[in-house]
N, CA, C and O atoms as a GROMACS GRO file, in nm:
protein
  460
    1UNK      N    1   0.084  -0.118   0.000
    1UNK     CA    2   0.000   0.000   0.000
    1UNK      C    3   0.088   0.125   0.000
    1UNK      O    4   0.188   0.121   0.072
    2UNK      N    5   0.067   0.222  -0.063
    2UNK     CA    6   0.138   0.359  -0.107
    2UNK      C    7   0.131   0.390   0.037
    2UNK      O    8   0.033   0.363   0.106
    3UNK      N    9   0.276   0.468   0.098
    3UNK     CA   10   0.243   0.543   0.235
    3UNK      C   11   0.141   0.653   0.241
    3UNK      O   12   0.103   0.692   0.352
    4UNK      N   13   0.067   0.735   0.075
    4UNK     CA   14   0.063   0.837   0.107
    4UNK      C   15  -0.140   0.797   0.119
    4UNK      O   16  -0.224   0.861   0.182
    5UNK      N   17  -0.158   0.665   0.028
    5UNK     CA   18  -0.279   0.609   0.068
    5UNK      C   19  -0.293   0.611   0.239
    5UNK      O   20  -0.385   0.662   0.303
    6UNK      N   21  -0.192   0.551   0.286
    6UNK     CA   22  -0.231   0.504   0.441
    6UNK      C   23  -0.268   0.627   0.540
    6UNK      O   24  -0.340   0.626   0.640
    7UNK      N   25  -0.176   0.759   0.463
    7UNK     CA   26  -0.218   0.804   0.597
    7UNK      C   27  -0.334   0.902   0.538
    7UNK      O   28  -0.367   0.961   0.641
    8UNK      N   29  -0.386   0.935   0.472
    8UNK     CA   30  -0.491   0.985   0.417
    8UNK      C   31  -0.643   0.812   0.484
    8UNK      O   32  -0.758   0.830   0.526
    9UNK      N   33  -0.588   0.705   0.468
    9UNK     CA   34  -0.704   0.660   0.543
    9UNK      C   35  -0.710   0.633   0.705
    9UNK      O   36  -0.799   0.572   0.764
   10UNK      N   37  -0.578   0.702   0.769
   10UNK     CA   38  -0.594   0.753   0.888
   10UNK      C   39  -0.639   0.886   0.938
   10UNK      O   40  -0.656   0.920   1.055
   11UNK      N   41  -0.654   0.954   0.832
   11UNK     CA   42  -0.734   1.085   0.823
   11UNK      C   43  -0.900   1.096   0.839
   11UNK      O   44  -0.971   1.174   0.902
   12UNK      N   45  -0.936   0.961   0.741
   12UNK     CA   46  -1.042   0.917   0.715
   12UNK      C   47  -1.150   0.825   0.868
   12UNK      O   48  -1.265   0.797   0.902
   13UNK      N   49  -1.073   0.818   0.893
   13UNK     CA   50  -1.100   0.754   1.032
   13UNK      C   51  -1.133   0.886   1.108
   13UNK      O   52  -1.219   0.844   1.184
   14UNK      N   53  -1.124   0.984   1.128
   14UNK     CA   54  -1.173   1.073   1.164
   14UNK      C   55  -1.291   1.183   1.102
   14UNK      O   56  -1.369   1.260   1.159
   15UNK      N   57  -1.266   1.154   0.972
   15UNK     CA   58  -1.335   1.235   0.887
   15UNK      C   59  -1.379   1.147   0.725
   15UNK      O   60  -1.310   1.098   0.635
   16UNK      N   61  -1.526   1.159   0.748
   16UNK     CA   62  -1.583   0.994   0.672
   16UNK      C   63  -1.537   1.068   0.497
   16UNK      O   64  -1.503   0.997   0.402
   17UNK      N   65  -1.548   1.225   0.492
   17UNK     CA   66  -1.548   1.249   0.350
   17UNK      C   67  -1.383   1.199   0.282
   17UNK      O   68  -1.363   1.178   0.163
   18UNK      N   69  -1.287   1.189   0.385
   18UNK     CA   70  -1.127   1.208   0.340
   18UNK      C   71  -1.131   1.069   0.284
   18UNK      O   72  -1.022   1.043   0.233
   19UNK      N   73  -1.243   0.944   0.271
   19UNK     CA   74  -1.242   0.888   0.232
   19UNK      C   75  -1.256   0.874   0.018
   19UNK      O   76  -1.210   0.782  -0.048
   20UNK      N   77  -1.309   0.957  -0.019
   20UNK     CA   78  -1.297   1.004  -0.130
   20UNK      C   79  -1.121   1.026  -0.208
   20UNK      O   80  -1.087   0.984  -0.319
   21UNK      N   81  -1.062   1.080  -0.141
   21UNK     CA   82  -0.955   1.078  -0.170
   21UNK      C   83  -0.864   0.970  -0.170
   21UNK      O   84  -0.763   0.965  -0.239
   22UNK      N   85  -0.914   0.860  -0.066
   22UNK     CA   86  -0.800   0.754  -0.048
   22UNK      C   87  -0.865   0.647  -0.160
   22UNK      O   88  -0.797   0.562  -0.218
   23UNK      N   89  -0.968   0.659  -0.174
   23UNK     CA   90  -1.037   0.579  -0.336
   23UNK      C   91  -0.949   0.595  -0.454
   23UNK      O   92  -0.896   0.515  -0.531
   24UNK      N   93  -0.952   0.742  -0.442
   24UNK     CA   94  -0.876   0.816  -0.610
   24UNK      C   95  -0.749   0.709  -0.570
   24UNK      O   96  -0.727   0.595  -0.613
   25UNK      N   97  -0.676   0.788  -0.472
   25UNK     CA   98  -0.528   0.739  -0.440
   25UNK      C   99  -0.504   0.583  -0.514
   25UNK      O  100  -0.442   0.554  -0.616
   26UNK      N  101  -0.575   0.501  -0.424
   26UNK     CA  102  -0.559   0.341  -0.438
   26UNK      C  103  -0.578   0.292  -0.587
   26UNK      O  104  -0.500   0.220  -0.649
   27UNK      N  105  -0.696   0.344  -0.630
   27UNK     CA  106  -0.743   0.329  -0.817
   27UNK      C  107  -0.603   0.377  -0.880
   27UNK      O  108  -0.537   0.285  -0.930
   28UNK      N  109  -0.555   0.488  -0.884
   28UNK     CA  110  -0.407   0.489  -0.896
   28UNK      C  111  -0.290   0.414  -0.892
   28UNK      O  112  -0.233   0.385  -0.997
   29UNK      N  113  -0.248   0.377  -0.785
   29UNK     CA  114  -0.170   0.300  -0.758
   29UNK      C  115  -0.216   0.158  -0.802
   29UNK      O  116  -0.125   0.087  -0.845
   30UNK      N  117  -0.315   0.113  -0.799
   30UNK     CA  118  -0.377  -0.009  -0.854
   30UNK      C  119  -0.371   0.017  -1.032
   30UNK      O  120  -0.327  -0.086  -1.083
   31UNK      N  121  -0.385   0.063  -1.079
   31UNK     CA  122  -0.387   0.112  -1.214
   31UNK      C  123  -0.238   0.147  -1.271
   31UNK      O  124  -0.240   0.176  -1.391
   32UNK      N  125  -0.137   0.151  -1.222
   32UNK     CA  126  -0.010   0.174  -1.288
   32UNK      C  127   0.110   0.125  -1.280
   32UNK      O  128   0.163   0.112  -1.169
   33UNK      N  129   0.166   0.095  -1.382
   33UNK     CA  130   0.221  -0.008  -1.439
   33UNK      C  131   0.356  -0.004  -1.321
   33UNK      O  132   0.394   0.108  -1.288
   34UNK      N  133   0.414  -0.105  -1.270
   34UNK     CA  134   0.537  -0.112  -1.203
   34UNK      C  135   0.619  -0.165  -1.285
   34UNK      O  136   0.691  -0.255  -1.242
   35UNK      N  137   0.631  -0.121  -1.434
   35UNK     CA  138   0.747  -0.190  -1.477
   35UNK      C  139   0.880  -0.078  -1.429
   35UNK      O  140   0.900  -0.035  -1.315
   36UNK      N  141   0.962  -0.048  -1.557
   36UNK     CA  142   1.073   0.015  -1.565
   36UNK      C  143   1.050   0.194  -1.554
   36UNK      O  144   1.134   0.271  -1.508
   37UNK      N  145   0.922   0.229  -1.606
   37UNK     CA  146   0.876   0.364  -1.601
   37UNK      C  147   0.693   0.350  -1.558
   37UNK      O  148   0.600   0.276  -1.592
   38UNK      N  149   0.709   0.446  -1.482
   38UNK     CA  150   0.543   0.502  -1.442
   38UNK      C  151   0.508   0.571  -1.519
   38UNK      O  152   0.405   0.629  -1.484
   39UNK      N  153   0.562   0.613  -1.664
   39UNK     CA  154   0.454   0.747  -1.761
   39UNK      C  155   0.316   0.658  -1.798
   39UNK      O  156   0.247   0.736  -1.863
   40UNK      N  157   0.261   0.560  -1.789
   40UNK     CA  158   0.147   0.459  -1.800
   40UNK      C  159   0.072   0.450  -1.693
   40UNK      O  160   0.075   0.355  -1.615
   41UNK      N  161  -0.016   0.575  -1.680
   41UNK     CA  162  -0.123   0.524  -1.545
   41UNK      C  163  -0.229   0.643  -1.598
   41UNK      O  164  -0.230   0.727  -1.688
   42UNK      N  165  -0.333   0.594  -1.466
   42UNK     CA  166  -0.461   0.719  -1.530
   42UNK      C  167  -0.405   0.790  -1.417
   42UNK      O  168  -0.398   0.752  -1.300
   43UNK      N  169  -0.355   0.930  -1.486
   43UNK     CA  170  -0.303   1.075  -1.426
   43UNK      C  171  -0.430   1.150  -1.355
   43UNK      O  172  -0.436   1.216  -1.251
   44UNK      N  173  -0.540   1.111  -1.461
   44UNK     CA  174  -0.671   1.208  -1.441
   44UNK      C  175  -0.728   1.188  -1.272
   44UNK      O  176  -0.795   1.266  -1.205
   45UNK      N  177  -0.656   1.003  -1.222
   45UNK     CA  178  -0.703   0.992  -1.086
   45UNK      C  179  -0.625   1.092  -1.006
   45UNK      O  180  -0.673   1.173  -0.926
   46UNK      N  181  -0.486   1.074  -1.040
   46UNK     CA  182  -0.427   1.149  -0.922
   46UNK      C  183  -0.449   1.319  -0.917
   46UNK      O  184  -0.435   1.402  -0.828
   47UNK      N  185  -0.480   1.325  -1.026
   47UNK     CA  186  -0.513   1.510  -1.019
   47UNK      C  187  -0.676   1.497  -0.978
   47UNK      O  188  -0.726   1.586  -0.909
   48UNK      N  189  -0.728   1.424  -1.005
   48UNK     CA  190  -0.815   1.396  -0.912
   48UNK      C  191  -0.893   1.368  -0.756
   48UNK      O  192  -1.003   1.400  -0.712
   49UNK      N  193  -0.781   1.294  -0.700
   49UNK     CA  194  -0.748   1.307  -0.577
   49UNK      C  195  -0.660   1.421  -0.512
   49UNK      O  196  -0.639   1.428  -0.390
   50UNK      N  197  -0.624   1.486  -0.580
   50UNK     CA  198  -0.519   1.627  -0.575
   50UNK      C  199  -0.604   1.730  -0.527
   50UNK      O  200  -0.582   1.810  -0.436
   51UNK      N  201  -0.716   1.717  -0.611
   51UNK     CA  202  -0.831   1.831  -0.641
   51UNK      C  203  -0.918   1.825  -0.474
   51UNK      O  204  -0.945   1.917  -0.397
   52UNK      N  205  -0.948   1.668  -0.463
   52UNK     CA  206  -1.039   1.653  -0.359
   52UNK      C  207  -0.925   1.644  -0.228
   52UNK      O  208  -0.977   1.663  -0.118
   53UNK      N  209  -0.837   1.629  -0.227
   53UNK     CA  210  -0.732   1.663  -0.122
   53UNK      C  211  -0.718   1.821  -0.094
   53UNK      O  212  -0.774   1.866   0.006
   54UNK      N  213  -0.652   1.899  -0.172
   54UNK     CA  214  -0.690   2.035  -0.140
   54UNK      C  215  -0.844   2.100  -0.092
   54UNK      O  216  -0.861   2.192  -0.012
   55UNK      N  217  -0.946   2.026  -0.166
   55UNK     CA  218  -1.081   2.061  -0.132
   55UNK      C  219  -1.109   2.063   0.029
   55UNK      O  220  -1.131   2.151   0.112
   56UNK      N  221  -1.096   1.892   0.033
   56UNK     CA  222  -1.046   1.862   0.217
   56UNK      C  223  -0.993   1.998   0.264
   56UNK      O  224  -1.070   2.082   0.310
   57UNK      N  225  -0.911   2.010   0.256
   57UNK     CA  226  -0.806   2.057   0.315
   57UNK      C  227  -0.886   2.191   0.345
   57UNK      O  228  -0.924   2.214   0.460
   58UNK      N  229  -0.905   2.258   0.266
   58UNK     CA  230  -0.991   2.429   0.253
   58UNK      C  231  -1.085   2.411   0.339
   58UNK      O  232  -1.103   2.471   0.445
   59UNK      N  233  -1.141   2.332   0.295
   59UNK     CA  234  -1.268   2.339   0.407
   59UNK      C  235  -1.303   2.295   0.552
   59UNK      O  236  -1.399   2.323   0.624
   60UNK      N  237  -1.146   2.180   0.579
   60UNK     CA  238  -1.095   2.192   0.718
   60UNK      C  239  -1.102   2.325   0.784
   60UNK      O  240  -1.159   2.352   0.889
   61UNK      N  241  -1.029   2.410   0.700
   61UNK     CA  242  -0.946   2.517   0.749
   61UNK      C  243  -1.068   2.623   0.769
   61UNK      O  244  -1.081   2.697   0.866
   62UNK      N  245  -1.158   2.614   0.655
   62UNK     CA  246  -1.275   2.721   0.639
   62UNK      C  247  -1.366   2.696   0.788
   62UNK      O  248  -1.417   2.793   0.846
   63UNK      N  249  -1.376   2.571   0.836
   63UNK     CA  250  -1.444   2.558   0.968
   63UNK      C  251  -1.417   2.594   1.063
   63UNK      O  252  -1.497   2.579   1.155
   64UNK      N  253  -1.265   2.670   1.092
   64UNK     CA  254  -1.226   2.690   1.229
   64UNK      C  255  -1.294   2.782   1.238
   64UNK      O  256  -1.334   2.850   1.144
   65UNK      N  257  -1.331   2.806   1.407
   65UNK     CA  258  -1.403   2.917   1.431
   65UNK      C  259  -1.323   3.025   1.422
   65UNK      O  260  -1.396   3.115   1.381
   66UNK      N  261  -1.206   3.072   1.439
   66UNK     CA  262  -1.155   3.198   1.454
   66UNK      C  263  -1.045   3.203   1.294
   66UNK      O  264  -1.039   3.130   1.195
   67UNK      N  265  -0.976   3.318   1.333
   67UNK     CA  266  -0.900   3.295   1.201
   67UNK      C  267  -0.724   3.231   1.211
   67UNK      O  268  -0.660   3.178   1.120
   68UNK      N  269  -0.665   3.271   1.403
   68UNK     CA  270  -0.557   3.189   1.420
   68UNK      C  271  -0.616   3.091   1.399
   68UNK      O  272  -0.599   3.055   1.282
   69UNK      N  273  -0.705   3.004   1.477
   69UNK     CA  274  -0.674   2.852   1.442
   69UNK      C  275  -0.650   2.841   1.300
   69UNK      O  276  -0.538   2.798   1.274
   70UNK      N  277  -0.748   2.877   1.169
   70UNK     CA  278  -0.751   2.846   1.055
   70UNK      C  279  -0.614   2.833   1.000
   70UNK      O  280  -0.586   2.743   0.921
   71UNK      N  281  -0.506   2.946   1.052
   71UNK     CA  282  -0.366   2.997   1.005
   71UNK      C  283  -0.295   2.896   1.083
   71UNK      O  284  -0.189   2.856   1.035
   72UNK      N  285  -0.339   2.846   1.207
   72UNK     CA  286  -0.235   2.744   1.240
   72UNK      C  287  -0.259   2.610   1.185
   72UNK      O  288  -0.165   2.531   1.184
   73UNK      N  289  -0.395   2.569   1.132
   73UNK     CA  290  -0.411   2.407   1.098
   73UNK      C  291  -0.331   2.444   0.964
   73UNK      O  292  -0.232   2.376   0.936
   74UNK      N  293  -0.370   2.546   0.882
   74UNK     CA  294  -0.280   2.609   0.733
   74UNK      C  295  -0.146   2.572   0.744
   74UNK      O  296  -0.096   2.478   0.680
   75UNK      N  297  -0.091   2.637   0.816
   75UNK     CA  298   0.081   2.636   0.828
   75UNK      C  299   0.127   2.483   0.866
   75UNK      O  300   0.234   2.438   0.826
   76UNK      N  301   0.007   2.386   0.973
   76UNK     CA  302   0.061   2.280   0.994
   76UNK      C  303   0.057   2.181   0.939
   76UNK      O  304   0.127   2.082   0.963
   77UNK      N  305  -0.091   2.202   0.792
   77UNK     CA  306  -0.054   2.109   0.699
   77UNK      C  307   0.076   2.122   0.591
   77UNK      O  308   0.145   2.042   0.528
   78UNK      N  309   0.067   2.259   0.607
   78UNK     CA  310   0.183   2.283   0.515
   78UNK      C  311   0.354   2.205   0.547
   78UNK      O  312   0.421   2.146   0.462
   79UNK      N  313   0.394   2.228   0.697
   79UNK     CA  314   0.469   2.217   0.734
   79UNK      C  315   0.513   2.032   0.745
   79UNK      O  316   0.619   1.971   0.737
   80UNK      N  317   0.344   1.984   0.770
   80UNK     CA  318   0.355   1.830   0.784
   80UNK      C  319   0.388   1.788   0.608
   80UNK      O  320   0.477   1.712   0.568
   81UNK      N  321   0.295   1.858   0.530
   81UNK     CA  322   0.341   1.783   0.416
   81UNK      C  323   0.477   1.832   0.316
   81UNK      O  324   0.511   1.816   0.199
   82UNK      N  325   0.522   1.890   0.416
   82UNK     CA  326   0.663   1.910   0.357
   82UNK      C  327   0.778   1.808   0.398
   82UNK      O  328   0.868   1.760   0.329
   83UNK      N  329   0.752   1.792   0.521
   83UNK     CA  330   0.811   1.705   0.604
   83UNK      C  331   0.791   1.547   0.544
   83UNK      O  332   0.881   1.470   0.511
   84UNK      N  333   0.645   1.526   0.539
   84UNK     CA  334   0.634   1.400   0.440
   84UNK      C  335   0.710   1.353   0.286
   84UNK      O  336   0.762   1.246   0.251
   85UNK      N  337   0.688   1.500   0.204
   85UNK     CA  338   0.771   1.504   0.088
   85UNK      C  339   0.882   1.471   0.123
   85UNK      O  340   0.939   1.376   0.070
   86UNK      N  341   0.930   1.537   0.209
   86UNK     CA  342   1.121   1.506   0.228
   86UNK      C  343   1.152   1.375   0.267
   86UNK      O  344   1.240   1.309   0.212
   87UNK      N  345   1.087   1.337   0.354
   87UNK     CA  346   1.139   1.184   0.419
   87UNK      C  347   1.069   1.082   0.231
   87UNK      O  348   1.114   0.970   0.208
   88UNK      N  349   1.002   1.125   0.164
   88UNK     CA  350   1.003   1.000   0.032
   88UNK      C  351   1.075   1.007  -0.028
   88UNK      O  352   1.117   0.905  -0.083
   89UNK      N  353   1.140   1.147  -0.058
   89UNK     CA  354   1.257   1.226  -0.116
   89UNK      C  355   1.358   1.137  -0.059
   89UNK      O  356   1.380   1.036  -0.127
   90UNK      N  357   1.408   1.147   0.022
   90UNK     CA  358   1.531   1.062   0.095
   90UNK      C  359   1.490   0.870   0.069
   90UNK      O  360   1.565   0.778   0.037
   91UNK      N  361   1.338   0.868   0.102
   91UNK     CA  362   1.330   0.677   0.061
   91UNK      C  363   1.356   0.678  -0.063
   91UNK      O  364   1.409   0.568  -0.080
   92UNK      N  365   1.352   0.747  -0.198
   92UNK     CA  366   1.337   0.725  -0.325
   92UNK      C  367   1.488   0.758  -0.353
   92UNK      O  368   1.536   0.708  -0.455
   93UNK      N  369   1.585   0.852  -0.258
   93UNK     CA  370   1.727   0.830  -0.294
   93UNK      C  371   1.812   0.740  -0.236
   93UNK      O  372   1.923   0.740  -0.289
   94UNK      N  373   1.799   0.666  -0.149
   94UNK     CA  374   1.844   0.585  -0.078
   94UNK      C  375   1.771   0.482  -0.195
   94UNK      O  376   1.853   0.406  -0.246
   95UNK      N  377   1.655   0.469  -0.237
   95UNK     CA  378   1.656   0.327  -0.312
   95UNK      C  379   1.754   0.340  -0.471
   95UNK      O  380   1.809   0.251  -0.535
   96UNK      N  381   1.745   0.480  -0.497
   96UNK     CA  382   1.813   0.496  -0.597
   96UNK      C  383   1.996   0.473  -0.609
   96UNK      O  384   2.070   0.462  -0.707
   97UNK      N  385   2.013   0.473  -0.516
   97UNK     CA  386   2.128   0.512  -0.445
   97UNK      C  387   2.244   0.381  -0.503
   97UNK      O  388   2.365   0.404  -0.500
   98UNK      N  389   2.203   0.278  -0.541
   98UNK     CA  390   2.284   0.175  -0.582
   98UNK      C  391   2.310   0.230  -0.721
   98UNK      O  392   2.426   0.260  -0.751
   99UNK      N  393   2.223   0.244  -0.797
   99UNK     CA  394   2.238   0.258  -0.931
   99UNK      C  395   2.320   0.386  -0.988
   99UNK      O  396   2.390   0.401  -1.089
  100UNK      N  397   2.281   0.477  -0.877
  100UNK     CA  398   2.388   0.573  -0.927
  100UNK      C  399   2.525   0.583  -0.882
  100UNK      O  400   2.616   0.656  -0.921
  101UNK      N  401   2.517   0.466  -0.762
  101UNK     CA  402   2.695   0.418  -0.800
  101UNK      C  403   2.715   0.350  -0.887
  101UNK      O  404   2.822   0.364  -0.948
  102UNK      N  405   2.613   0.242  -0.930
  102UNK     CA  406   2.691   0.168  -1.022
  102UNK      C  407   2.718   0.252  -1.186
  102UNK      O  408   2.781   0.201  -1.279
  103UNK      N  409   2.673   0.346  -1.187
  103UNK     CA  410   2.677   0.420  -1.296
  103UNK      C  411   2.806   0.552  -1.261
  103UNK      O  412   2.854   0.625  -1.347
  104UNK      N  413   2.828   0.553  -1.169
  104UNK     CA  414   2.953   0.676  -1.163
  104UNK      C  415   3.091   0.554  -1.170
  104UNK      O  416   3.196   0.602  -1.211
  105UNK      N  417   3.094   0.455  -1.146
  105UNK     CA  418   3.185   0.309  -1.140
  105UNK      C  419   3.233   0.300  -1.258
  105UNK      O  420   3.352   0.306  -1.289
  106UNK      N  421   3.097   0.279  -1.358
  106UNK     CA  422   3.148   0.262  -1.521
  106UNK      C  423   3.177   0.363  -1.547
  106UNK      O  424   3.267   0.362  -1.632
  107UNK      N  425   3.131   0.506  -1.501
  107UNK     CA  426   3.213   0.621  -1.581
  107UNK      C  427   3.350   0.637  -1.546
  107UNK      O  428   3.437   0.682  -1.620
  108UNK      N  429   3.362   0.601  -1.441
  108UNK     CA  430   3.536   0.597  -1.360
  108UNK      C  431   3.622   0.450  -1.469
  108UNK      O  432   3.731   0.458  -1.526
  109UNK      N  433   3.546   0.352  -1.466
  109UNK     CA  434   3.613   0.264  -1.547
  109UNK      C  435   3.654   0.297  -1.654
  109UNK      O  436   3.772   0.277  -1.682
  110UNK      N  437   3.539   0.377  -1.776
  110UNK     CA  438   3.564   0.375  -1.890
  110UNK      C  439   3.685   0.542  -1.870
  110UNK      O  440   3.789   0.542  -1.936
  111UNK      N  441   3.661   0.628  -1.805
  111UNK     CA  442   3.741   0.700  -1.778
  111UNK      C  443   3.865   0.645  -1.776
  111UNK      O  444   3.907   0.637  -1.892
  112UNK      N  445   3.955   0.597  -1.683
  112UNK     CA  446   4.072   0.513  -1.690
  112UNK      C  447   4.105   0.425  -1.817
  112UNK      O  448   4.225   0.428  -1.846
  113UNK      N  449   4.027   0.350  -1.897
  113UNK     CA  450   4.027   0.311  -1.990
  113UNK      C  451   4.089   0.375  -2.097
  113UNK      O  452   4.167   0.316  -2.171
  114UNK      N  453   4.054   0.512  -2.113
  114UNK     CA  454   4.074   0.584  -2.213
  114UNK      C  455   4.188   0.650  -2.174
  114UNK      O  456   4.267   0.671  -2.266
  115UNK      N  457   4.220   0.689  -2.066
  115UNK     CA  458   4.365   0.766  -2.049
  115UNK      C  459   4.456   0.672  -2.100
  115UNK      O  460   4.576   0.697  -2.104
   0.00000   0.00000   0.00000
């Protein structure tokens, strides 16, 4: 399961609509190809779930009664989903992380080669 499905259906557990979004999410990820490249999937879900994720999100914010709270749940989704981006950022270079040694290796090989 995608991490970003899971915690959107721990969201959902609190809030029955955030379930809409973890639908899009999963149809997504269920729908695209794990070969060698991801350009093969329906895009229209994830901008789809994009759409109803921000929607969520606004209208979280539109309910607070005052206008700090609104500015602090604002700043703390912001701040959480930055924090989320970065830590996949780091899982997706750490998985990458073999291949682009083994590719600076052959450039060092064929480098020496040629001197």
């Amino acid at each position: 399961m995608p991490a970003i499905g899971i915690l959107w259906l721990a969201i959902a557990s609190l809030k029955i609509e955030a379930f809409l979004v973890v639908f899009a999410l999963f149809y997504f990820y269920s729908k695209v190809q794990t070969g060698k490249t991801r350009e093969k999937g329906p895009f229209w879900a994830l901008h789809l779930a994009n759409g109803m994720a921000i929607t969520f999100s606004v209208i979280l914010i539109a309910q607070q009664p005052n206008l700090a709270q609104s500015l602090s749940l604002a700043s703390a989704g912001l701040l959480l989903g930055a924090a989320f981006a970065h830590l996949l950022l780091i899982m997706a270079k750490t998985r990458l992380q073999p291949f682009i040694a083994s590719y600076r290796y052959q450039a060092l090989c064929l480098r020496c080669y040629w001197h």
